[in-house]
C-alpha positions as CSV (number, residue, x, y, z in Angstrom):
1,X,83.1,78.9,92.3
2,X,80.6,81.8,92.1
3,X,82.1,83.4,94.5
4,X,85.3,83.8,93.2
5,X,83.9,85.3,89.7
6,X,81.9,88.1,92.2
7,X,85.1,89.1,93.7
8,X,87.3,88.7,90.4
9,X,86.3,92.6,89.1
10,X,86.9,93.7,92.4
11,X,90.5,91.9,92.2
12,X,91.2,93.4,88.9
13,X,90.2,96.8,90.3
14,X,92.5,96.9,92.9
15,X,95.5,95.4,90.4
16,X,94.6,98.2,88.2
17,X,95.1,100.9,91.1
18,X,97.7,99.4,92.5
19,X,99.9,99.3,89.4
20,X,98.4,103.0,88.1
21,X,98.6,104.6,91.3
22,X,100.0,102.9,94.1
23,X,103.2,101.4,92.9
24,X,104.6,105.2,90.8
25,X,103.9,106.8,94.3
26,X,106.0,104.7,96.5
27,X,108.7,105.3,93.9
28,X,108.3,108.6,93.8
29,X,108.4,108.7,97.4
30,X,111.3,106.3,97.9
31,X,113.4,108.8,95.2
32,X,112.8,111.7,97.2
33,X,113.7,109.9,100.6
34,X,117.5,109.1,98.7
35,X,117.3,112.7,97.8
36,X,116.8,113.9,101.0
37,X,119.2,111.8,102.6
38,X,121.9,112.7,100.0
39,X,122.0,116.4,100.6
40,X,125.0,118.1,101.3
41,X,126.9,121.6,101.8
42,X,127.4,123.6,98.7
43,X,123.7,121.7,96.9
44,X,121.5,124.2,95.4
45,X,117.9,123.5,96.2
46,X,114.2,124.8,95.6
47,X,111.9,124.5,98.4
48,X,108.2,123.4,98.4
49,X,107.4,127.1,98.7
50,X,109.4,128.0,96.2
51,X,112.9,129.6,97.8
52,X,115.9,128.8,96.1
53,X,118.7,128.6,97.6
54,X,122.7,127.4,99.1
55,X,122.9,125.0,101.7
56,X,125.0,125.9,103.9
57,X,124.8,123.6,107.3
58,X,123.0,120.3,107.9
59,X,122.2,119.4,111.1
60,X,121.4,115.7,112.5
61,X,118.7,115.5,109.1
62,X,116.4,117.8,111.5
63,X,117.3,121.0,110.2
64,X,119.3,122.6,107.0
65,X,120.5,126.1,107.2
66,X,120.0,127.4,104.0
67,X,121.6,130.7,102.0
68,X,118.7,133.0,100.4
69,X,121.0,135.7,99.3
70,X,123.8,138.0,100.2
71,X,123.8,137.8,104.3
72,X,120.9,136.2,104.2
73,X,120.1,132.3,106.1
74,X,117.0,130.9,106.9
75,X,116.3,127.4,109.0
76,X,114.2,124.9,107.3
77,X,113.2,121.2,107.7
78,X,114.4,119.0,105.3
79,X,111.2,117.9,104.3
80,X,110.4,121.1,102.4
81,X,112.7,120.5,100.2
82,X,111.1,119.8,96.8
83,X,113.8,118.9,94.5
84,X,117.7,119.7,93.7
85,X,117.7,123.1,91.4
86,X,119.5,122.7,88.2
87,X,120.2,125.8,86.4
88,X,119.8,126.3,82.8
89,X,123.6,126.6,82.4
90,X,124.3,123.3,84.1
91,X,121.7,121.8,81.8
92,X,124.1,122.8,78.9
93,X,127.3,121.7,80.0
94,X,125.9,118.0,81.1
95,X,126.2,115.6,77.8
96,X,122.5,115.0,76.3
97,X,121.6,111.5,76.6
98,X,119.1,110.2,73.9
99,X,116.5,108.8,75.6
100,X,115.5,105.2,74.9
101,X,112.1,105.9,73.5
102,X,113.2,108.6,71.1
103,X,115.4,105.9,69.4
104,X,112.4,103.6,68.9
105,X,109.7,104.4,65.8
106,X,106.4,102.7,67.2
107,X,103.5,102.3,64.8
108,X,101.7,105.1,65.7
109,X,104.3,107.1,66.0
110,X,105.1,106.4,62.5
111,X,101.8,107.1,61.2
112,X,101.2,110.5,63.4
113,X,104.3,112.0,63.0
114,X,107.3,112.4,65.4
115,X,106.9,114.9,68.4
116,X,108.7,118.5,67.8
């Protein structure tokens, strides 16, 4: 029975990590996997070195052939693609969703003040 108590903190440890750290990253992982597999011709992206740009080809998920500018194509792998680029203009025509904790007046929120 000793035994078990000296491993409990240990135990809780790892649940702490695993539910601060471990779990968000496989999400964020698994979101980006769907992303990546969801890319198409015409998607506007933003690389992970920061090129935006048109996709123009895919080929076989090894490579996308992406439009820079004006006569202008690189080659890249798909895995440098950092996330789907939403212009600011886009932003404004999509219908604002209210977002579940904005509708909701916790206690400290209450006593603090709303966020601007």
């Amino acid at each position: 029975m000793e035994s078990i108590g000296a491993f409990l903190p240990l135990i809780l440890i790892f649940g702490v990590f695993y539910l601060l750290l471990i779990r968000p990253q496989q999400k964020k992982v698994k979101q980006h996997r769907e992303m990546l597999n969801n890319l198409r011709r015409g998607d506007k992206i933003i690389t992970s070195g920061g090129i935006i740009g048109t996709i123009n080809k895919v080929a076989d998920n090894r490579e996308l052939q992406l439009q820079v500018s004006e006569n202008v194509e690189i080659k890249i792998a798909p895995g440098m693609v950092a996330d789907l680029y939403v212009s600011a203009e886009q932003e404004k025509k999509q219908p604002i969703k209210e977002n579940k904790d904005e509708k909701k007046d916790g206690v400290l929120s209450s006593l603090l003040g709303k966020k601007k």
